[in-house]
N, C-alpha and C positions, 0 to 999 in steps of 0.2 A: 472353606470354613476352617477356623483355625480353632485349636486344640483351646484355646482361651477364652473361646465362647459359648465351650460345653460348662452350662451351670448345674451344679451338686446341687440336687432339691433335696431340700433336708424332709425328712421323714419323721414325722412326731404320729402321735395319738391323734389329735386333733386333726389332723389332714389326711391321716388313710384310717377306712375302717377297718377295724381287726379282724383279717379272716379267720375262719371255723378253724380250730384244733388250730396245731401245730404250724407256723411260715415262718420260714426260715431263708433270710435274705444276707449277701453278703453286702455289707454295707460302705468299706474301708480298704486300701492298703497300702496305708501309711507309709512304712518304714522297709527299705530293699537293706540286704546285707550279702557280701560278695564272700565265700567262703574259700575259695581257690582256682586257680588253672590247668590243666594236665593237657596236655600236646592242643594247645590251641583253641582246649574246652574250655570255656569259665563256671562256675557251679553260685548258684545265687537262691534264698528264699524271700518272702515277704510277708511280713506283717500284715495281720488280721482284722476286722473287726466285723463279728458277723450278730444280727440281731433279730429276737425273733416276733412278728412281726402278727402274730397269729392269737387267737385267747385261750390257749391251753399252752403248758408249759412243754419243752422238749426236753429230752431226756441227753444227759451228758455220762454215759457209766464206762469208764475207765476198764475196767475188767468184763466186758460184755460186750456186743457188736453193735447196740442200741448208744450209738455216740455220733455226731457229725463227723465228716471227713473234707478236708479242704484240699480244691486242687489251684494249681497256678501254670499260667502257659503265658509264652512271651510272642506279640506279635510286629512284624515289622511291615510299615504302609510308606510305598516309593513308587514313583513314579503312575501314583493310579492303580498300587496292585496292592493287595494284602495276604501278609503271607505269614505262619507257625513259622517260626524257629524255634523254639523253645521249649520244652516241658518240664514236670518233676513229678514224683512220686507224689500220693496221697497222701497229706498230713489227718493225722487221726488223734480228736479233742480228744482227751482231756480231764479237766476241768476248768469249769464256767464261773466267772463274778457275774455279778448281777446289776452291770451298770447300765447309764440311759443316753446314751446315745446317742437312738433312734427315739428317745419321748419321754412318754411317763412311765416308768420300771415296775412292776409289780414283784415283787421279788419272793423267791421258794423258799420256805422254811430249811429245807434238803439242801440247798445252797451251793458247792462247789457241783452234785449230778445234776440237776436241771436247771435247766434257764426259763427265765418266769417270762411272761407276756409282756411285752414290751420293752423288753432288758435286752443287755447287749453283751457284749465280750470281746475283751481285747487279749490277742496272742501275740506277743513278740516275733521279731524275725529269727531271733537266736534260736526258740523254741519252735518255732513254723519249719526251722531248718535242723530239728533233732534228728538223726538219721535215724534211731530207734525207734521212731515214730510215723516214722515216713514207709509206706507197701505201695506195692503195683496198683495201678487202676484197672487192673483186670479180675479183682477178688472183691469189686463193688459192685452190684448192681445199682446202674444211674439213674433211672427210673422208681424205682420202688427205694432205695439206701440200704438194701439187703447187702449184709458184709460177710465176706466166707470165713467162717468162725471152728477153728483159730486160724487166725491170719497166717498163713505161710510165710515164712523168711519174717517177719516180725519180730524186729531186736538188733536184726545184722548191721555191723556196720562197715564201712567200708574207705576210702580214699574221701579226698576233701569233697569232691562233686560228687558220689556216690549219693546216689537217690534224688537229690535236689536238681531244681530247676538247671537245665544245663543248655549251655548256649555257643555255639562255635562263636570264635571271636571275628573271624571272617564278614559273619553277618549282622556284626556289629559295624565296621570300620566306615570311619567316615570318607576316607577315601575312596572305600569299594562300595561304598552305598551314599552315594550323594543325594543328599535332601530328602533323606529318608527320617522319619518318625516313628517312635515306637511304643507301643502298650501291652502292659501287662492283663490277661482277664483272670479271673480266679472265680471259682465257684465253690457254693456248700451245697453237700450231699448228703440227707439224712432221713433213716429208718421213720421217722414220726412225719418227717414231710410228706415222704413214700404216700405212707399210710390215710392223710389225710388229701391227697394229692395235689401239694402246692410247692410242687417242683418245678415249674418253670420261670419261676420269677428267681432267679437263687446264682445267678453271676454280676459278677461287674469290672467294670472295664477302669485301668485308670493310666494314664500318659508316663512316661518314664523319659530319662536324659539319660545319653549315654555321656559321663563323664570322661577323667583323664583315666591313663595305663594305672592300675596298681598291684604290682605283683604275677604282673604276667597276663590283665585281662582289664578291662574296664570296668566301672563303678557305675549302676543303673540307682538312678538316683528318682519317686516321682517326685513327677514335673507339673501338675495341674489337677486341677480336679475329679474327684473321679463321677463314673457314671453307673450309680449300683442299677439292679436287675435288667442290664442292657448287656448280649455278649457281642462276641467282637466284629461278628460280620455283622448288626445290625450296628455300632459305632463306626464302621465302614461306612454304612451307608447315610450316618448320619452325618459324618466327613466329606461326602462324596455327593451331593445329589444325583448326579448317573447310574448311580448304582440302585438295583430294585431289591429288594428284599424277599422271597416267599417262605413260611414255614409248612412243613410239614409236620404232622402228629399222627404217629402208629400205635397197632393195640388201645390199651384204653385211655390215648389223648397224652399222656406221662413221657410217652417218646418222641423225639419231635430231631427232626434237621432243619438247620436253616442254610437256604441257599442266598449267596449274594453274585449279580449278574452285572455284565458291565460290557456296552459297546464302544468301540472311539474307533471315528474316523480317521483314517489313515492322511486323508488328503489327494490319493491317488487311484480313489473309486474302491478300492478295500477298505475292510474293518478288521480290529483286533477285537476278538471278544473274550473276555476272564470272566472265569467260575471260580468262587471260594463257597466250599461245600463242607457245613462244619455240624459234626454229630454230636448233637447237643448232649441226647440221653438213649437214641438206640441201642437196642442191645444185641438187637442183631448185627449194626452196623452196615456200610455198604462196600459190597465188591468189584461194581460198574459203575460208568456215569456214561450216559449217550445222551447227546444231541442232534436234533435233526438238521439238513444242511439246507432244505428246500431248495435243493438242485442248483446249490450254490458249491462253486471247489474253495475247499477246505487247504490248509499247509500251513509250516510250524507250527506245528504241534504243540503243545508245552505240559510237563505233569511238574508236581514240585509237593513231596509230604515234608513230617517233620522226623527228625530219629528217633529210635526208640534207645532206651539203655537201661545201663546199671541192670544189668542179668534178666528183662523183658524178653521174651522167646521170640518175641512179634520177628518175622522177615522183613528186610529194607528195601528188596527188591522193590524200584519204580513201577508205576504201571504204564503198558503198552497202548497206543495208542491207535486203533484201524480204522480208514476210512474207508465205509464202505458206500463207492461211486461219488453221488453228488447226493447219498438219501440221506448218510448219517455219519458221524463219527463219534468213538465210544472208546474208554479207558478201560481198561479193568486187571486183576489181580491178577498176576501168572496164574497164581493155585487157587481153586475152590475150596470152600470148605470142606468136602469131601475127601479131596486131595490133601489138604491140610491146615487145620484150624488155625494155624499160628501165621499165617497166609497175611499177605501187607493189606488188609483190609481197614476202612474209617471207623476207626474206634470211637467208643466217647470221648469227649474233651478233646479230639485232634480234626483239624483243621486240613483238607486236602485241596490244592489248587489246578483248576485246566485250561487251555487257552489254545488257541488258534487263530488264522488270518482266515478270511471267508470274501468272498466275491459281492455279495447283498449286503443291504441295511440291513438292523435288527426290526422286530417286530415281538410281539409279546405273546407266545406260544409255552409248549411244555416239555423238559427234557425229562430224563426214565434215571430214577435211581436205584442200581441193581441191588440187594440185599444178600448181606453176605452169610450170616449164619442160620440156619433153620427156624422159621418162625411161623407166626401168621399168614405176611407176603412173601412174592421173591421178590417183587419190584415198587417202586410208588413213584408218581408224577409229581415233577415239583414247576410251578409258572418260574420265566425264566425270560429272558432276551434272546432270543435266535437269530439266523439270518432268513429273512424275507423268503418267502417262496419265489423264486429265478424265472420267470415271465408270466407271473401271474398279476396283471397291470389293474386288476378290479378289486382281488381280496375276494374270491369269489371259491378260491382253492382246484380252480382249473385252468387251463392254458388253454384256449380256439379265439375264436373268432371275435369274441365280445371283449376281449383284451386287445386285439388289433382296434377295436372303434372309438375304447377308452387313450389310446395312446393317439389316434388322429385325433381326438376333440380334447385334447389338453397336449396337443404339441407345443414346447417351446416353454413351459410350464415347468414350476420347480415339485410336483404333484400335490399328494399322494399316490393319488389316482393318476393311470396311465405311468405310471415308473414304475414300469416294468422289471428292469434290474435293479430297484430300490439304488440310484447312485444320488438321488437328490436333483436329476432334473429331465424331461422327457425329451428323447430326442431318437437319432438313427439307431444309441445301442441299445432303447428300450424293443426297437423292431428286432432286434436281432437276435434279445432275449427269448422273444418268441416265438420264433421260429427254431432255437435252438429248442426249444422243448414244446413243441404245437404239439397237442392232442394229449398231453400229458397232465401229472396232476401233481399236488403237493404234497 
């Protein structure tokens, strides 16, 4: 599916009803602006237009932690895989006009603090990319828009890419990335969303073009339409039909991941199978990711985050990757929280990717998302694509005798049933599969 046939559904009064209190949806992002390069980084922000979508006004207070905060991340989709390069610091509103956008404007007497129900707001990229306005996303809570008041480092400025979206030009080039696509998602975070809990509808995704060299970096120009309250791994999947989607929501439903899963065959009886695993609004975030192998061998490995910068503590260390036998294989952080909070753990708004070759088909099971800072859980189950359990020829989650019966009465057979080694068709290695693992289970 091509980026051409995602259509902008426009958002009026008339077509959505106005949810309770405060919704706050990012609805636009119009206009990119490239601000400089430093050893091979490019630094870029993007224009805004976020609208609120709810019948209570939101509050916009410049002097007070009760204001939205808009983030922006760049993603690049190649060869079937999707992947963060990108981030920037949190832009922090403001002041709001009171336009319509998204419909019929109701507009606030109070005018530049709040934004009226059904109104909208346009921020420029020059402004989206003020670096006095730009903090870390670790002084937001994602879930609730709780903002740690007074913002730390708030006012600093720094080099041309300092705070803003920043992007290796590497992962740009069209030479080293061929027939690659890429998109920007951006999301709003705010105290009155929080509050009335209509935080999950509040990113969106929209295509970008990497243009020519200027100044040491190329020019991301959008390219198409955008897709408001979609983020980027479910625009993945919306590119992809392969790809499955599941979310997850922790505590009370305001925290949520979403998994995107994907198998393809190799051609020579293996699969490659990618995880894009992106913490929408955890606040614990996660420090593991395991899947199980179903007694299938695992190899290439693959992890892939995004960086962190401009004076972020966050570690960059990768995570490691152990298989353990043919049960499972699992990622996770060098350091615990315990060990240390600043630990390469999936923050919000970042995006971490895993992959391997596996021996089985997939099949539609559940892998363990480990939780990295002190919460509620340690861990939560996400549905996902796995590889098949390794001679189990019924689906029955055991390996004896009654998989030898189902592989003689559909020999020669493309299955399900009796494919034993999930390779797509029944024959000697489905016997072989079971014998390698007779009397055992999944």
């Amino acid at each position: 599916m091509s980026y051409a046939r995602i259509v902008l559904v426009t958002l009026t009064i008339a077509q959505l009803a106005m949810a309770e209190g405060t919704d706050l949806i990012l609805a636009d992002t119009p206009v990119g602006k490239k601000w400089g390069t430093i050893d091979g980084v490019s630094g870029y922000s993007f224009s805004h237009i976020y609208c609120n979508i709810g019948d209570e006004p939101a509050a916009v207070l410049q002097g007070a932690p009760a204001h939205p905060v808009i983030t922006t991340s760049i993603y690049r989709l190649m060869s079937g895989r999707l992947e963060q390069i990108g981030q920037g610091f949190a832009f922090h509103e403001y002041c709001t006009l009171q336009n319509a956008f998204c419909g019929v404007c109701t507009p606030v007497e109070t005018g530049c603090i709040a934004l009226g129900p059904g109104c909208s707001n346009t921020t420029g990229s020059s402004i989206a990319g003020a670096q006095q306005r730009l903090e870390s996303r670790r002084d937001i809570n994602p879930a609730t828009g709780v903002i740690s008041w007074p913002i730390p480092g708030f006012g600093d400025l720094g080099d041309l890419i300092y705070k803003r979206v920043q992007v290796a030009n590497a992962d740009m080039d069209p030479a080293m990335n061929p027939g690659a696509t890429y998109f920007i998602e951006s999301r709003i975070v705010a105290t009155d969303d929080g509050f009335y809990e209509n935080g999950l509808n509040n990113a969106a995704c929209r295509p970008v073009a990497v243009g020519p060299m200027f100044e040491g970096g190329p020019i991301l120009t959008p390219s198409a339409s955008p897709t408001s309250q979609t983020t980027a791994v479910e625009l993945w999947a919306t590119l992809d039909p392969t790809v499955q989607v599941s979310h997850v929501t922790l505590g009370n439903g305001q925290e949520k991941f979403l998994l995107g899963s994907k198998a393809t065959a190799n051609g020579d009886g293996s699969w490659t199978y990618e995880y894009a695993l992106e913490n929408y609004s955890s606040v614990q975030g996660a420090g593991s990711f395991r899947v199980p192998l179903g007694g299938s061998g695992a190899s290439g490995a693959g992890f892939h985050d995004v960086s962190y910068h401009s004076g972020d503590p966050f570690d960059g260390t990768d995570w490691g990757a152990t298989v353990d036998g043919t049960y499972s294989i699992q990622w996770a952080a060098t350091l615990t929280w315990d060990e240390d909070p600043n630990a390469n753990a999936l923050r919000w708004g970042t995006t971490y990717n895993f992959r391997f070759v596996a021996t089985s088909g997939p099949v539609n099971d559940e892998v363990t998302i480990g939780l990295f800072a002190p919460g509620d859980a340690e861990a939560v189950a996400a549905a996902a694509l796995v590889p098949a359990c390794f001679g189990d020829a019924n689906s029955n989650g055991a390996v004896d005798f009654e998989d030898v019966t189902w592989v003689l009465s559909s020999w020669g057979s493309a299955g399900p049933l009796g494919d034993a080694d999930h390779d797509g068709d029944v024959d000697f290695g489905d016997v072989s599969a079971i014998l390698a693992r007779f009397g055992g289970g999944c």
